[in-house]
C-alpha positions in Angstrom: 124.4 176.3 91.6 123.9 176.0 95.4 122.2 172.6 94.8 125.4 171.3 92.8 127.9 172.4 95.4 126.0 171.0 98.0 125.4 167.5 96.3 129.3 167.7 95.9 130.2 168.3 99.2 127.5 166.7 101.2 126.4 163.9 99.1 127.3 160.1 98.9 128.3 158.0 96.4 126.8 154.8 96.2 128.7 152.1 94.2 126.8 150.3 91.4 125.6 146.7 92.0 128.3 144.2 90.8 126.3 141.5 88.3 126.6 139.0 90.9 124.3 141.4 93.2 121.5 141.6 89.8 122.0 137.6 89.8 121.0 137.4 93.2 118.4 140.1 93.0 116.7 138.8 90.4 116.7 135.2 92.2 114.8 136.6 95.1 112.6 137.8 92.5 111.7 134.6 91.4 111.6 133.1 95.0 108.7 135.7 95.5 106.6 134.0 92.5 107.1 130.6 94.1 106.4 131.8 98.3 102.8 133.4 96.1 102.1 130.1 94.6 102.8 128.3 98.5 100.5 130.9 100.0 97.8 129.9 97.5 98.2 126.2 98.1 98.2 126.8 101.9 94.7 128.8 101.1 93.4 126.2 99.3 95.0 122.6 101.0 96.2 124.2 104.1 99.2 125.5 105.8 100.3 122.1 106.5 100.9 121.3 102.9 103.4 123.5 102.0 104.9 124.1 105.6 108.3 122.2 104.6 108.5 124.2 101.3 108.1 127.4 102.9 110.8 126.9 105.8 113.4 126.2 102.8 112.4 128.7 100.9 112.8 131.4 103.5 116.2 129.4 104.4 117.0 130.4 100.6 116.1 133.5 100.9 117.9 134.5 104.3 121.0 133.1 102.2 120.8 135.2 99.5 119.9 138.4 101.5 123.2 138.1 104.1 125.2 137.7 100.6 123.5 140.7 99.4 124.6 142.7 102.1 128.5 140.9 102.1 
């Protein structure tokens, strides 16, 4: 019972992610399948390869995490 008052006065509510946050979620999702694939090329052909792919994707992702947190 203690625990339940507590939670009620103490505790936060946390609003739900709207479906445009999930959208954008589950695009940096998919960004991190493509910066594995870079980091395997660079392994294999060298950092100088994928260098220009990597500075947009991390542009991408910068993008989407500063709407994340609009």
């Amino acid at each position: 019972m203690q625990l339940c008052r507590n939670t009620a006065i103490n505790g936060n509510i946390t609003a739900r992610l709207t479906p445009e946050d999930v959208k954008l979620i589950r695009s940096l999702s998919g960004m991190a399948n493509n910066l594995n694939q870079l980091a395997k090329n660079a392994n294999t052909f060298g950092y100088a390869s994928v260098s220009e792919s990597v500075s947009e994707l991390a542009d991408e992702i910068d993008k989407i995490i500063k709407l994340i947190k609009a």
